[in-house]
C-alpha positions as CSV (number, residue, x, y, z in Angstrom):
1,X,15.4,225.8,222.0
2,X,16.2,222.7,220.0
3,X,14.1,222.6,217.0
4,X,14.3,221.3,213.3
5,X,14.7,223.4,210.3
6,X,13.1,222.6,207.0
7,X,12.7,224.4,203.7
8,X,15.8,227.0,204.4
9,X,14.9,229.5,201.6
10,X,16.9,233.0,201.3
11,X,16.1,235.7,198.6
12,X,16.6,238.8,198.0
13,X,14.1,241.6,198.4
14,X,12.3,243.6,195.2
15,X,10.2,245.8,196.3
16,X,11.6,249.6,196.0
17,X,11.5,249.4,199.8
18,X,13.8,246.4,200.2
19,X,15.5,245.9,197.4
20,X,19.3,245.1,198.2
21,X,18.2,243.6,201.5
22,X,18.5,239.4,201.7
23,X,15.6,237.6,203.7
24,X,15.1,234.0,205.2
25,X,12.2,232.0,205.3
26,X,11.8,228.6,206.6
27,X,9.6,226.1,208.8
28,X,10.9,225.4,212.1
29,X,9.5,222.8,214.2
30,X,10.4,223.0,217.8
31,X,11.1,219.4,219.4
32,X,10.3,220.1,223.3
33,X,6.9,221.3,222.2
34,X,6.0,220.0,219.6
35,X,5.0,222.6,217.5
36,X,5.9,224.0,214.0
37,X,6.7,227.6,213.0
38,X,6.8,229.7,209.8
39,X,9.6,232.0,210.2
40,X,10.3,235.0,207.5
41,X,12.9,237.9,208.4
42,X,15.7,239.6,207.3
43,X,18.9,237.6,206.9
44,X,20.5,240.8,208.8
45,X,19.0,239.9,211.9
46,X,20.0,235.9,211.5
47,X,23.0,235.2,213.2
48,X,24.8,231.6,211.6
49,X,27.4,229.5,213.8
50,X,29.6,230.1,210.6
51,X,28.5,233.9,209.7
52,X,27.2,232.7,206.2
53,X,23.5,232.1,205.1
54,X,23.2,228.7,202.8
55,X,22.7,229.2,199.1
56,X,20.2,226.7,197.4
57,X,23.0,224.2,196.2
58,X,23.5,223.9,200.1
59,X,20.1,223.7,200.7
60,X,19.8,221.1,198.6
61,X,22.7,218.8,200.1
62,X,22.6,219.8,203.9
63,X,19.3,220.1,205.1
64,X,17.1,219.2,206.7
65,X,19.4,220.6,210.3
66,X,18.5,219.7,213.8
67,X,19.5,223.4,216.1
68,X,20.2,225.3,218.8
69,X,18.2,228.3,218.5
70,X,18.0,232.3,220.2
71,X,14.7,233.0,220.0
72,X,11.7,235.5,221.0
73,X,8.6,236.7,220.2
74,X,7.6,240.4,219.6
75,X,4.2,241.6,219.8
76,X,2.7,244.7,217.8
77,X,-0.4,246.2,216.6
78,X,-2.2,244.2,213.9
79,X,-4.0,245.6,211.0
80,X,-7.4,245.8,213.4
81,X,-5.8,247.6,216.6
82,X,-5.7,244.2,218.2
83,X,-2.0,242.9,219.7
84,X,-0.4,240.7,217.1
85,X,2.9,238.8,217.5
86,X,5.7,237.8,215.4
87,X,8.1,235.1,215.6
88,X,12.0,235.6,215.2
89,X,15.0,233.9,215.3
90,X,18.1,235.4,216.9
91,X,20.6,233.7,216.8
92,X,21.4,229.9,215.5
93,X,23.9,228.4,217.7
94,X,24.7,225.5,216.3
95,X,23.1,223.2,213.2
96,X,23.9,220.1,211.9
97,X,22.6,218.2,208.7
98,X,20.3,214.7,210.0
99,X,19.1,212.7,207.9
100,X,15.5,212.0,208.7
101,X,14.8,208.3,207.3
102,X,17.4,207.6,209.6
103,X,14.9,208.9,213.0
């Protein structure tokens, strides 16, 4: 999937549960379909062409990034019973910084 990333976030977790554990959140907005996602998930599961998730002073300088993304969608039971699904990305393939007054 080639898709556009936007407001690459990463933190780390502080509730008793997750504390030590680094997440990701960003919006992702897939090109071929035209369509934008909110993704939030553990950093462990996030696989980076270089191996390294971006700090905020990187952030700041390198993105927005056009990509090549792994991704899939898992369903599970909501809150009500009712199937629910949940959006992840895999792997990131490649990524590059664009420049979008440039597009």
């Amino acid at each position: 999937m080639k898709a556009l990333i936007l407001n690459f976030r990463s933190f780390e977790g502080k509730k008793e549960t997750s504390k030590g554990k680094l997440f990701v959140t960003f919006d992702m907005y897939d090109v071929e379909k035209n369509m934008l996602f909110k993704v939030f998930q553990d950093a462990g599961t996030l696989l980076t062409p270089d191996g390294v998730i971006p700090n905020r002073d990187d952030v700041q300088k390198t993105f927005p990034r056009i990509a090549n993304l792994e991704t899939r969608l898992e369903q599970y039971p909501g809150p009500d019973g009712r199937p629910a699904c949940k959006f992840y990305v895999d792997a990131i393939k490649d990524w590059k910084y664009v420049d979008l007054k440039k597009l």
